[in-house]
FIMI-749467 format. One record per residue: x, y, z of N, C-alpha, C in turn; residue number from 0; residue in one letter. Coordinates in pm, whole numbers, plus 50000, padded with zeros to 5 digits. Example, Ala and Ser with C-alpha at 12.3 -4.5 7.8 and 13.67 -1.06 7.14 Angstrom:
! residues 2
   n_xx   n_yy   n_zz  ca_xx  ca_yy  ca_zz   c_xx   c_yy   c_zz  num  residuo
  51319  49431  50780  51230  49550  50780  51320  49670  50780    0        a
  51285  49775  50708  51367  49894  50714  51290  50003  50787    1        s
***
This chain:
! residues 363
   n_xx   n_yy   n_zz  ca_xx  ca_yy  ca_zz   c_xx   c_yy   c_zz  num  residuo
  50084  49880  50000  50000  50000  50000  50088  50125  50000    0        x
  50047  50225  49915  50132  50368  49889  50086  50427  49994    1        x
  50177  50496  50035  50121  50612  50156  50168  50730  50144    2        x
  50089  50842  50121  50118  50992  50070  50076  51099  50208    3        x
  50145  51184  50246  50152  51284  50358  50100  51399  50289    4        x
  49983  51488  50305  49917  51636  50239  49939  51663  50384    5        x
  49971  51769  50332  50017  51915  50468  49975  52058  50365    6        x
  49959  52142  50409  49854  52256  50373  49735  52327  50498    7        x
  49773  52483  50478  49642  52506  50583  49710  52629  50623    8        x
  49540  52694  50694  49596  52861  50721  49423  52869  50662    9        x
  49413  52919  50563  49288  52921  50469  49267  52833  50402   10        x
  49122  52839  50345  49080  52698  50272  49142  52698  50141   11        x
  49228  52815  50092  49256  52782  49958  49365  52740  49972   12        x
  49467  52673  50088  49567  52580  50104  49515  52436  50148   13        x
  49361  52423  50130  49308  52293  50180  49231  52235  50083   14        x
  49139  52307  50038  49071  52291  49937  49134  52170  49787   15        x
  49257  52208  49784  49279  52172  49661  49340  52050  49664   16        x
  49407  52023  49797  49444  51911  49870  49308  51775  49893   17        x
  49213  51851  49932  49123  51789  49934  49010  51748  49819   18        x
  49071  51770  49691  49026  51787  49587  49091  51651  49502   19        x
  49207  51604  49582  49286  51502  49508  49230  51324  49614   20        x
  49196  51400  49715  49163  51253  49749  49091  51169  49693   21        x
  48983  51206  49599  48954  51078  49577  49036  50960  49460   22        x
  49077  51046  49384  49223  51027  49276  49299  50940  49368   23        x
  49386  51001  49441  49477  50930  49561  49412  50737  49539   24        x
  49285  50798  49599  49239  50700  49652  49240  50575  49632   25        x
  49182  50603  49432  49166  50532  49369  49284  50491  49304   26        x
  49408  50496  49320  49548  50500  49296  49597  50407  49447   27        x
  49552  50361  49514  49547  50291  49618  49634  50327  49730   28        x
  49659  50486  49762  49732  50550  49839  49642  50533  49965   29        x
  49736  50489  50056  49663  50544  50221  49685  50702  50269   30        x
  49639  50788  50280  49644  50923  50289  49626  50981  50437   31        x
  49734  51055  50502  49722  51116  50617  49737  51277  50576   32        x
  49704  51345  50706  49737  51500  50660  49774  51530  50806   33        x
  49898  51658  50769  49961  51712  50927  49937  51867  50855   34        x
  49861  51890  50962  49848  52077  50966  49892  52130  51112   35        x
  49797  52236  51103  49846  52295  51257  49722  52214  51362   36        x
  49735  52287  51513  49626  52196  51556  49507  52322  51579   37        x
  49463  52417  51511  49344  52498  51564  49308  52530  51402   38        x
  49362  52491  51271  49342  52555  51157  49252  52521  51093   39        x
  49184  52600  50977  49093  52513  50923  49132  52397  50812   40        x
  49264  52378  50819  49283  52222  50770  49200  52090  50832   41        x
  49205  52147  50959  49204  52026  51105  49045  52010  51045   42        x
  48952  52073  51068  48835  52065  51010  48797  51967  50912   43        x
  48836  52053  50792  48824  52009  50664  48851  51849  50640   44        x
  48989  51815  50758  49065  51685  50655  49005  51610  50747   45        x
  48982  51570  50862  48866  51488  50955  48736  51495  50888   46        x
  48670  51571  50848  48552  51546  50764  48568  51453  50639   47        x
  48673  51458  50581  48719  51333  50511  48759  51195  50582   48        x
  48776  51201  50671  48814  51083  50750  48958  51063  50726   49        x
  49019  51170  50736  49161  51157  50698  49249  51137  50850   50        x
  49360  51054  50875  49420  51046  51036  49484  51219  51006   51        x
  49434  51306  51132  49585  51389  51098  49606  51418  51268   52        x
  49770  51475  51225  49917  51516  51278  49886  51614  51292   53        x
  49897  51716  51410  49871  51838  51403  50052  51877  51480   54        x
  50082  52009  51427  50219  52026  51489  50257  52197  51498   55        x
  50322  52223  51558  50315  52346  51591  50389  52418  51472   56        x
  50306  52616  51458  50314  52671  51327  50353  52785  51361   57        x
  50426  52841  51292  50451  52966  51347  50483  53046  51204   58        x
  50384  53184  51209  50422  53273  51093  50535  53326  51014   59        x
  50569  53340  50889  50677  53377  50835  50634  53534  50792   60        x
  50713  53636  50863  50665  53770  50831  50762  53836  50722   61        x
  50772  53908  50657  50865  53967  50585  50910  54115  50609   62        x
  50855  54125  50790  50859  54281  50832  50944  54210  50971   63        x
  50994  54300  51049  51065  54305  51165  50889  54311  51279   64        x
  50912  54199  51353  50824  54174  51446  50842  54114  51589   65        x
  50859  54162  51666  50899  54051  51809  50847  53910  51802   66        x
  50741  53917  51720  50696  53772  51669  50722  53687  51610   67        x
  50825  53756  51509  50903  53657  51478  51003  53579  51553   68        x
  51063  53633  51664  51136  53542  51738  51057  53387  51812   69        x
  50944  53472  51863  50836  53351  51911  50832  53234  51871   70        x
  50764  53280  51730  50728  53191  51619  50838  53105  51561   71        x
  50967  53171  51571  51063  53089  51498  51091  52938  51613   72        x
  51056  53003  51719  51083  52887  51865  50943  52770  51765   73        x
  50805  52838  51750  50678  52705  51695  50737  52668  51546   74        x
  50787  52734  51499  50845  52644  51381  50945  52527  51441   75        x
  51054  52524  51513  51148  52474  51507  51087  52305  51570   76        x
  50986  52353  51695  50919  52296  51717  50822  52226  51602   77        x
  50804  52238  51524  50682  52201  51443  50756  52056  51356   78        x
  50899  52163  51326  51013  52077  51256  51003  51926  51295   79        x
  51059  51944  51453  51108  51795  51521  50960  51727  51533   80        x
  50844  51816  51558  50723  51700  51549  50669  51641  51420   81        x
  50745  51713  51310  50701  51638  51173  50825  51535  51135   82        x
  50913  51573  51204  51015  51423  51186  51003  51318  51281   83        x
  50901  51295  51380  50881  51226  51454  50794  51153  51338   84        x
  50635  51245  51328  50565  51205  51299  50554  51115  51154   85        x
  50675  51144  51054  50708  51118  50907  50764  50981  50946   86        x
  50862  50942  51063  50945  50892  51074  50853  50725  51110   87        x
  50737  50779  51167  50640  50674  51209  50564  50667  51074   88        x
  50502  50739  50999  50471  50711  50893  50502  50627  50733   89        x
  50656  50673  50755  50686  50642  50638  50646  50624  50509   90        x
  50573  50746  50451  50492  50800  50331  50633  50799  50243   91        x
  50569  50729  50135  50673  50738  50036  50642  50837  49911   92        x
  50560  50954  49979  50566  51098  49938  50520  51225  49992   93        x
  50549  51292  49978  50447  51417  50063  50388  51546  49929   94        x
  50321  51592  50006  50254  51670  49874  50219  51791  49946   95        x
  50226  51880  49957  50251  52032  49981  50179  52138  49923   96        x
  50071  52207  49987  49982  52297  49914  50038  52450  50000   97        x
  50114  52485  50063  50126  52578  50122  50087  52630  50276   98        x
  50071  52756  50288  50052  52835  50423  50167  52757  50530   99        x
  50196  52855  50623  50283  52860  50760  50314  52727  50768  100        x
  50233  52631  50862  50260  52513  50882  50304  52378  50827  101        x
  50319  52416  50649  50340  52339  50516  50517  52366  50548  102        x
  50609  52417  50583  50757  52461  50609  50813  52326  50705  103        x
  50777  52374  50771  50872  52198  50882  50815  52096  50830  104        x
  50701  52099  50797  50722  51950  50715  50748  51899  50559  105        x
  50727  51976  50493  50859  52006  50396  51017  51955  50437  106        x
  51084  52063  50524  51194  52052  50575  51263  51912  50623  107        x
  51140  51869  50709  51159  51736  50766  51168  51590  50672  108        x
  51065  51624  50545  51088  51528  50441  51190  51522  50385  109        x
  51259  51641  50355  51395  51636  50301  51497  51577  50374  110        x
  51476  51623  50528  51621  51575  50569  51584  51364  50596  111        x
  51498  51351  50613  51414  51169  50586  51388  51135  50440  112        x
  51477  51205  50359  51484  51179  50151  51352  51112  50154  113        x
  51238  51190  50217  51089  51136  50109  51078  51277  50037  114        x
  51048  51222  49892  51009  51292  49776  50911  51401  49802  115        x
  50940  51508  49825  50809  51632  49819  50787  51701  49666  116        x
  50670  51699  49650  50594  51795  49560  50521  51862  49621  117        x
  50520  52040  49579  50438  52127  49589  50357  52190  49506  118        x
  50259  52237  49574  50169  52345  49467  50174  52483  49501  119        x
  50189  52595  49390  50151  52722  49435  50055  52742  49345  120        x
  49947  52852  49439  49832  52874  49364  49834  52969  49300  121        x
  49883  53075  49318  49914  53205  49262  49987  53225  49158  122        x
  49987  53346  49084  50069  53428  48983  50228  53366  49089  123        x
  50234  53436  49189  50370  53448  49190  50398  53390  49324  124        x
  50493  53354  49355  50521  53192  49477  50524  53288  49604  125        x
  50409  53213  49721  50448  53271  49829  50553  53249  49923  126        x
  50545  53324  49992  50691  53318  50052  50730  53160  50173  127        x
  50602  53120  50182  50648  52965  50199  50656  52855  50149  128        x
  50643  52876  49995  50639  52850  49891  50806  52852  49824  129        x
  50788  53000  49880  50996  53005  49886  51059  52924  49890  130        x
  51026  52926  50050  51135  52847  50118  51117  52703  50101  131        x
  51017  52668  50020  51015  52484  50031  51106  52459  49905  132        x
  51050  52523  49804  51112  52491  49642  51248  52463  49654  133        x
  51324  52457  49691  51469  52436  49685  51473  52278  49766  134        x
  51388  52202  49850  51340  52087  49885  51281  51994  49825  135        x
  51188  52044  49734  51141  52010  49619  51196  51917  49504  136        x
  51097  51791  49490  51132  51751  49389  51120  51823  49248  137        x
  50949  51835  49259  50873  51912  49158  50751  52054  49213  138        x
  50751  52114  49145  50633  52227  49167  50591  52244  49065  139        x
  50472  52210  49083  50347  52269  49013  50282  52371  49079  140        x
  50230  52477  48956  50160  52573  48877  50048  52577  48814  141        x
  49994  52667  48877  49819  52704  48849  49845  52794  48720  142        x
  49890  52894  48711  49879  53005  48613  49961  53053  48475  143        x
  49967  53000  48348  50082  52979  48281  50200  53121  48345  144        x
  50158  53235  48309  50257  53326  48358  50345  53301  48497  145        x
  50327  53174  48558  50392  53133  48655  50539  53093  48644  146        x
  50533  53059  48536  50664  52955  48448  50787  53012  48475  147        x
  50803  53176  48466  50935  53189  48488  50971  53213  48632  148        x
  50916  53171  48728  50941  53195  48847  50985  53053  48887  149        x
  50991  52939  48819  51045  52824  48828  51145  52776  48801  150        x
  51217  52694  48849  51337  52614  48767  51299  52494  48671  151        x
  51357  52552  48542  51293  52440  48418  51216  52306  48427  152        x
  51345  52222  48514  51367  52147  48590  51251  52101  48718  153        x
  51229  52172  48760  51102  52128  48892  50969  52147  48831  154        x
  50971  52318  48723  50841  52332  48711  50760  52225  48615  155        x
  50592  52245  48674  50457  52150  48593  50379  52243  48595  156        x
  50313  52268  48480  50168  52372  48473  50069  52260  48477  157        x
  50009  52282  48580  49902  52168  48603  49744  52246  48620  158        x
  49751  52367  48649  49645  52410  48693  49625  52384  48876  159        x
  49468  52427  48898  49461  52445  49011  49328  52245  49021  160        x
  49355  52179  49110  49256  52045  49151  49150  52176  49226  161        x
  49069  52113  49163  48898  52166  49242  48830  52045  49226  162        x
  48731  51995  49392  48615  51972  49401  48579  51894  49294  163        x
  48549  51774  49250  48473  51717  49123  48301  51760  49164  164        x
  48261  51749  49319  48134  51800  49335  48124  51933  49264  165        x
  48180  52053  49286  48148  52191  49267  48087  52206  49103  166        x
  48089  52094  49062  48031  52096  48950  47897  52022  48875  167        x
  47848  52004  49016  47705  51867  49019  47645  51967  49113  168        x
  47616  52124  49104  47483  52131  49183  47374  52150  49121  169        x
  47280  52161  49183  47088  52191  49088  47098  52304  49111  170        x
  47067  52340  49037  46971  52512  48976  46874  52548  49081  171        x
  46806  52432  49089  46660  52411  49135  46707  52398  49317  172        x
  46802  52353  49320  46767  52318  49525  46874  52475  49577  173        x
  46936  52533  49462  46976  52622  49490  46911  52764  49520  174        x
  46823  52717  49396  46707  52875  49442  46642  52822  49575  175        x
  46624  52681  49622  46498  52682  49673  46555  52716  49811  176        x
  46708  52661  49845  46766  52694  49922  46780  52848  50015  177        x
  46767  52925  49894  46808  53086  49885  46644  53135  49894  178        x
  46558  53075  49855  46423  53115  49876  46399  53218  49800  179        x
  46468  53211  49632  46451  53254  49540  46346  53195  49435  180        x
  46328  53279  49322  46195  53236  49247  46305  53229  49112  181        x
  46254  53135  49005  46362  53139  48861  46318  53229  48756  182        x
  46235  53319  48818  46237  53461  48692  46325  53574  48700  183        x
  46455  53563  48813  46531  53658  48835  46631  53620  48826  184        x
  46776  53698  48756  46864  53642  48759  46938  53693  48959  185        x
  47026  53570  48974  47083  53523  49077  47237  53616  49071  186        x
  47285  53708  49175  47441  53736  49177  47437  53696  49313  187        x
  47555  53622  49286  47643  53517  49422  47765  53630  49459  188        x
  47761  53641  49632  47901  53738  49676  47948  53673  49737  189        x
  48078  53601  49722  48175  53563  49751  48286  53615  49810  190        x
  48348  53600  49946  48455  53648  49950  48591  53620  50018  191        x
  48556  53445  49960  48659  53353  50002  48652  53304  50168  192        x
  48677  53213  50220  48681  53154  50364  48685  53209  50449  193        x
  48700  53372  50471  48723  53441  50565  48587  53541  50589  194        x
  48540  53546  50394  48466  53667  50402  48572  53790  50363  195        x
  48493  53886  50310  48545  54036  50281  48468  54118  50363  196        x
  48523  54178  50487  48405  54336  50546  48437  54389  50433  197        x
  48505  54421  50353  48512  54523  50226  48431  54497  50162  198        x
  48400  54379  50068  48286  54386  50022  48144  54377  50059  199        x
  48158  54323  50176  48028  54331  50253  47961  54469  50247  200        x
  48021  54524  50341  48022  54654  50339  47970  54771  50189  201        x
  48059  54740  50070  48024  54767  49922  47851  54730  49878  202        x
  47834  54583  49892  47723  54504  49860  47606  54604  49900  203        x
  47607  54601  50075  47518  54681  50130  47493  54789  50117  204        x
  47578  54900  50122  47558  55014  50113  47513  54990  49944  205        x
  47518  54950  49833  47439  54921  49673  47374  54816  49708  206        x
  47267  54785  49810  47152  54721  49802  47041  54747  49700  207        x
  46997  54837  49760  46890  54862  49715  46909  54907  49574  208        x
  47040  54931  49454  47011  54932  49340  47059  54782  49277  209        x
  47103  54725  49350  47147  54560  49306  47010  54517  49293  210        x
  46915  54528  49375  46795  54434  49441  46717  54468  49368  211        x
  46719  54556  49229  46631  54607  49137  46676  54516  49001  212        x
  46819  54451  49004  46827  54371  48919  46811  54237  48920  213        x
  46878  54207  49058  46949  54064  49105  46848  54006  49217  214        x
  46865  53863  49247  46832  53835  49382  46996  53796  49407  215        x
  46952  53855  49532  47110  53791  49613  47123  53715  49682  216        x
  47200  53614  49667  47293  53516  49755  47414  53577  49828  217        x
  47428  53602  49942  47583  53651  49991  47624  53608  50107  218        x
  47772  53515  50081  47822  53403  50172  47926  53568  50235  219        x
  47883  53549  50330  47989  53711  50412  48102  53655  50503  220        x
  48097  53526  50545  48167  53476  50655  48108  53498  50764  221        x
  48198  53379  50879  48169  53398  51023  48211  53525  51076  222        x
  48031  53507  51155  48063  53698  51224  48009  53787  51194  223        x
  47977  53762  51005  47967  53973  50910  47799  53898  50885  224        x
  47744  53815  50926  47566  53866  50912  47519  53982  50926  225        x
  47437  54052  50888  47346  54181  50947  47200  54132  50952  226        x
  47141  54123  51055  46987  54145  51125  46903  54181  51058  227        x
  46990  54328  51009  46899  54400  50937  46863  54386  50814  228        x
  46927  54276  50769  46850  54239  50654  46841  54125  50692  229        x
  46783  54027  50758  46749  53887  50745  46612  53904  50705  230        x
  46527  53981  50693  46381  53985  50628  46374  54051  50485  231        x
  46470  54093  50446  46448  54150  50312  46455  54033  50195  232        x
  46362  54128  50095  46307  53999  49992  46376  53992  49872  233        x
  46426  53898  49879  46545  53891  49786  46718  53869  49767  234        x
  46745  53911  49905  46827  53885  49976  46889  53756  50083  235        x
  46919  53681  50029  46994  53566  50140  47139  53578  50195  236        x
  47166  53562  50360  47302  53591  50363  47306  53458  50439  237        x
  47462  53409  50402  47535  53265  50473  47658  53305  50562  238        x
  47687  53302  50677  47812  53304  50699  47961  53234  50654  239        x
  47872  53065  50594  47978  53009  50525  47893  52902  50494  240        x
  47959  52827  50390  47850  52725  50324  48000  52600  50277  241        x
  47927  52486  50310  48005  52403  50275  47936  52300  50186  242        x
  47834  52177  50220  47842  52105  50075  47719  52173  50046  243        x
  47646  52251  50077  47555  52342  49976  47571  52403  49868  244        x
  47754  52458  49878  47823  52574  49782  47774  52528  49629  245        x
  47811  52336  49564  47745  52344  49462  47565  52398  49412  246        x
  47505  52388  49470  47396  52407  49442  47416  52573  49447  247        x
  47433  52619  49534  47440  52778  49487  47504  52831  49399  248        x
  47607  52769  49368  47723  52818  49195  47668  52784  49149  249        x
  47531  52632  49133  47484  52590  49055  47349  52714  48982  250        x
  47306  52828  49101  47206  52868  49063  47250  52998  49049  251        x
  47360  53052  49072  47467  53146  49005  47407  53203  48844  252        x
  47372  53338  48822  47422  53343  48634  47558  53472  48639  253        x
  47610  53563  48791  47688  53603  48793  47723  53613  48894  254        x
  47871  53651  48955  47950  53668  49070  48050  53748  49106  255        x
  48021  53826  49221  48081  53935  49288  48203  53835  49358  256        x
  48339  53850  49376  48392  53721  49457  48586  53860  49451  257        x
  48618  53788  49591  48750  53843  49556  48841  53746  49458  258        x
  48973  53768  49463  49047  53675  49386  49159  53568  49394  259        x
  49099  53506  49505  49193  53453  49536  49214  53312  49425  260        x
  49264  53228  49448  49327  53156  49331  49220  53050  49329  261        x
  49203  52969  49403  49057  52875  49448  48927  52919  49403  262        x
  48891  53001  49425  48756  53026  49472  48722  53090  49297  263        x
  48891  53144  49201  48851  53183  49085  48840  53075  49025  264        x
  48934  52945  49011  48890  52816  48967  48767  52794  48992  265        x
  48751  52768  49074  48596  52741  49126  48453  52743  49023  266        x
  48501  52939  49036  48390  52968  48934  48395  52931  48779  267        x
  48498  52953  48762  48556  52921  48616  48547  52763  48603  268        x
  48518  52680  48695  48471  52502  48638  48295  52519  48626  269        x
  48226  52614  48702  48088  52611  48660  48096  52726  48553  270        x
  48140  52711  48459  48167  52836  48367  48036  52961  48366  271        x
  48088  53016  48488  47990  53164  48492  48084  53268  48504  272        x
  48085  53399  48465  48144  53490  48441  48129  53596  48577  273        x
  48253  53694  48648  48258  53723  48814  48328  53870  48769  274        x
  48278  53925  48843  48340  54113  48896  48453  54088  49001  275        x
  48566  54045  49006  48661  54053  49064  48732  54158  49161  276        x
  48688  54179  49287  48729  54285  49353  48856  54205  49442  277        x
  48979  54225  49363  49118  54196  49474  49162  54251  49592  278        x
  49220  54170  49682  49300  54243  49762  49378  54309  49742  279        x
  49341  54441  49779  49451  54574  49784  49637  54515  49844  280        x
  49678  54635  49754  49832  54576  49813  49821  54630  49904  281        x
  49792  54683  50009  49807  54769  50117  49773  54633  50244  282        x
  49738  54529  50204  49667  54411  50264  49731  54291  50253  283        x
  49811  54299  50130  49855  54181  50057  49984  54229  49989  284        x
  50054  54068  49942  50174  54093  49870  50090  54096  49721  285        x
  49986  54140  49647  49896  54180  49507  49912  54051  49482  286        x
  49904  53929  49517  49884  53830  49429  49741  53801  49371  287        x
  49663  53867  49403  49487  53881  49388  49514  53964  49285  288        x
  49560  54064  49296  49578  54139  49130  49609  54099  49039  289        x
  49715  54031  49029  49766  53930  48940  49687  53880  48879  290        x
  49640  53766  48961  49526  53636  48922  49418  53741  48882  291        x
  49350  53824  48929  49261  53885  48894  49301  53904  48707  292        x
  49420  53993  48709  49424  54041  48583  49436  53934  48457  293        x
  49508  53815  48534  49531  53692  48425  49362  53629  48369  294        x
  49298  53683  48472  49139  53596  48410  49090  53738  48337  295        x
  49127  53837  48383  49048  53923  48248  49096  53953  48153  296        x
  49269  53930  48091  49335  53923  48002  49239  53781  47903  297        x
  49241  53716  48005  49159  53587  47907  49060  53583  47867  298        x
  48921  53712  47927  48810  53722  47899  48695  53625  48019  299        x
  48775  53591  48131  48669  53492  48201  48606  53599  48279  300        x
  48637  53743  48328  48555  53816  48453  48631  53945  48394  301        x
  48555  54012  48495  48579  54140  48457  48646  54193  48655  302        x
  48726  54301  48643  48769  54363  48770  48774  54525  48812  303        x
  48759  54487  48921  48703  54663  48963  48801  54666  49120  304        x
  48873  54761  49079  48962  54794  49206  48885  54822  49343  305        x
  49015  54780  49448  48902  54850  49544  48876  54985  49558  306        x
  48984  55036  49538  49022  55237  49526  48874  55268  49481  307        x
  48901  55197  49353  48780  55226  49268  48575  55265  49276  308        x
  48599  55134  49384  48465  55108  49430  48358  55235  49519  309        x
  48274  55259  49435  48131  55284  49505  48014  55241  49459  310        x
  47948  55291  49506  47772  55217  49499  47777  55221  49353  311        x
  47728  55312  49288  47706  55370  49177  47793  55287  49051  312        x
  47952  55299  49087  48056  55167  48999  48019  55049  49023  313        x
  48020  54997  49168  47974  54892  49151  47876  54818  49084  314        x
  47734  54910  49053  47620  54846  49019  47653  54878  48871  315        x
  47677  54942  48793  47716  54965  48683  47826  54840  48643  316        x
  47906  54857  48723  47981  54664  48657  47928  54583  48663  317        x
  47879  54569  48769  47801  54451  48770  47704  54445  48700  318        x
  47614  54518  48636  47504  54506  48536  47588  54534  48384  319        x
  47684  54540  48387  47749  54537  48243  47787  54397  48225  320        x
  47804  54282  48335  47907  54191  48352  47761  54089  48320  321        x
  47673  54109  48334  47518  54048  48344  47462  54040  48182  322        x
  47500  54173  48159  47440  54216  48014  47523  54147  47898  323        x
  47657  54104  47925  47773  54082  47814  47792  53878  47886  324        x
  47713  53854  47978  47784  53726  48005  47770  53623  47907  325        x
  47709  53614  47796  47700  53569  47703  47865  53539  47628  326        x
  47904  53667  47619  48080  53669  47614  48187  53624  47688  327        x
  48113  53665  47819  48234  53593  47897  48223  53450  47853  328        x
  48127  53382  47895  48056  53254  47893  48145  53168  47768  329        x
  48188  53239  47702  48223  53170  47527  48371  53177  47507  330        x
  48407  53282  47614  48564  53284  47674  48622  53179  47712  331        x
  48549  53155  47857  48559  53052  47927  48538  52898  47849  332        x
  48452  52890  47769  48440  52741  47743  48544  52691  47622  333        x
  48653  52817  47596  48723  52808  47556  48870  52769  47638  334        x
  48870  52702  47754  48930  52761  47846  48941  52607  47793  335        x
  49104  52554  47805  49157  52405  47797  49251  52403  47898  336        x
  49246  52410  48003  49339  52410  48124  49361  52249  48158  337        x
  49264  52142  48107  49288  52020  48143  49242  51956  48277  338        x
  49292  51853  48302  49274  51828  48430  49327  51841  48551  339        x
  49382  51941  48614  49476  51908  48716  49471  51835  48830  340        x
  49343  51753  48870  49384  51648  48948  49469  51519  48867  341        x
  49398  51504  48780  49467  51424  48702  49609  51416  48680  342        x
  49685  51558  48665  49785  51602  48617  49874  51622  48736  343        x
  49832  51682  48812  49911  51652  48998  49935  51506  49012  344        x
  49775  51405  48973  49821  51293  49091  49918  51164  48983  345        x
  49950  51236  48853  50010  51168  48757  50166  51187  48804  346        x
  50194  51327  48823  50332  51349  48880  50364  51305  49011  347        x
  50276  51272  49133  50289  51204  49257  50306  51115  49241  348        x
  50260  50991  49121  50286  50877  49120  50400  50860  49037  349        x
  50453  50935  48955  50622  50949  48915  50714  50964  49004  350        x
  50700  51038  49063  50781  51071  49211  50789  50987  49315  351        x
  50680  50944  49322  50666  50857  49456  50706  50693  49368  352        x
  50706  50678  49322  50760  50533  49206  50929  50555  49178  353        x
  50954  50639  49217  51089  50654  49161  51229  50629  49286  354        x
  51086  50656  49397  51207  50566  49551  51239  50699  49611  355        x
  51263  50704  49767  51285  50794  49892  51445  50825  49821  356        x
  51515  50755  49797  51664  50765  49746  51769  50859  49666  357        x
  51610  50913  49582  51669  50952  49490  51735  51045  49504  358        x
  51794  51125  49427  51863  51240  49471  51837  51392  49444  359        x
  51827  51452  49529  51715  51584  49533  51808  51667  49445  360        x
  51750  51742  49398  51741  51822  49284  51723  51979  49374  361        x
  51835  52038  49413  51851  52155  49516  51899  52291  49376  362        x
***
């Protein structure tokens, strides 16, 4: 029996995609564990699969001067020796690597125990724990062609991003009924990734009442950003977070307000519906949301509206331009040959992991 180690976590778009390959794995006759941190929403996610996991201590990588970083470097080091304990009892004859904080010591630890790591980055451009693994690395794979030169010839795979085979089996029908919508209106879905956006929350609401003249709304806000004050308005549904419902609501989707993170744009782009892209500001972020943002409207899949940019008035105006033309996007997208990337990930895991703990790393 093959046995493969997924480590990933922080946000769901370091889990998600991990969890997108199990059933592949599966059927490839891998026994599958996962080591995250122990409070993250990995821990969640990969027990709802029935996955055994390792939880080990995580500590942030900042790129600013922080007293926290000293802390943290003590839960990394720590995290280190509990993923070489834990590898050492395992003996996975691969590990597979989706990112965030706690994805670093065990990385680290595979290398110095020569099991084969592959990683994924989701983004335009490699995060910074993403950095530090690649040089550990057998192979890395790549979501975004413009990714390519940030690789070594040698390691890099354009594979795309693994999503969900569900996210693409919901009803139309249990989605409105869900949302307590009627099917003579078109549907805009607000998205704003696992955490939620107060930014866009905030945007949505204050352009209620000229959205609600076009759209019925669906809006997943995250834990916490409900408002009261609209739980009776007609037309309006809010979720704090939605898990196996999400197909049926993309399913009843005809457009989408969503930030940009790398997941959640796959996502939309496998139910081919066309999205208003509001990124994270660099003032928030290292712009990798800009990026990805701009790579899907270079291609024609969504359209984007800064945040600088945003008021009531812009907003509802994109968004009813993005409604009026989705016919275009729509014809963009189904032009879209990105392939399979579970397929294409769990083709290179089984090269790697077939090729023996022995081999010799490629630094």
């Amino acid at each position: 029996m093959k046995v493969i180690v997924l480590t990933g976590g922080g946000t769901s778009g370091h889990v998600t995609p991990n969890i997108a390959l199990i059933p592949k794995l599966k059927a490839k006759g891998y026994t599958i564990h996962y080591i995250g941190s122990k409070n993250g929403i990995e821990k969640q996610l990969a027990e709802k699969q029935g996955l055994p996991y390792y939880a080990v201590s995580a500590g942030k990588l900042r790129r600013y001067l922080d007293i926290k970083n000293v802390t943290d470097l003590f839960r990394i080091t720590g995290g280190f020796f509990q993923s070489l304990s834990i590898l050492k009892k395992l003996k996975p004859d691969i590990v597979f690597s989706k990112g965030g904080f706690v994805s670093c010591p065990v990385v680290w630890a595979s290398w110095v125990l020569r099991i084969p790591v592959v990683i994924h980055e989701s983004d335009i451009t490699p995060g910074l724990t993403n950095k530090l693994s690649m040089p550990f690395a057998r192979k890395v794979c790549y979501t975004f062609p413009e990714s390519k030169k940030y690789f070594s010839a040698e390691k890099a795979c354009h594979t795309g991003l693994p999503v969900r085979e569900e996210i693409n089996s919901g009803s139309r029908i249990n989605g409105l009924k869900l949302c307590g919508f009627s099917s003579g209106k078109p549907v805009l879905v607000i998205i704003g990734g696992s955490q939620g956006s107060e930014f866009i929350n905030r945007a949505v609401r204050d352009a209620l009442k000229e959205l609600l003249q076009i759209f019925q709304i669906c809006h997943i806000c995250g834990k916490g950003n409900m408002n009261p004050e609209f739980e009776k308005l007609s037309g309006y549904k809010q979720f704090e977070y939605v898990d196996k419902e999400l197909p049926d609501i993309f399913a009843c989707a005809d457009v989408f307000i969503s930030r940009a993170g790398a997941t959640v744009l796959y996502e939309i782009l496998t139910v081919k519906k066309p999205a208003l892209l509001i990124p994270l500001s660099k003032n928030a972020s290292r712009g990798d949301q800009i990026l990805n943002a701009q790579s899907f409207y270079s291609q024609g899949y969504s359209d984007i509206l800064m945040e600088e940019d945003v008021t009531k008035e812009m907003l509802t105006t994109k968004i009813k331009e993005l409604y009026l033309n989705k016919n275009s996007y729509i014809k963009s997208i189904k032009k879209n040959s990105g392939g399979d990337a579970v397929e294409n990930i769990v083709s290179i895991v089984e090269e790697i992991a077939g090729s023996g703990h022995n081999s010799k790393q490629v630094l």
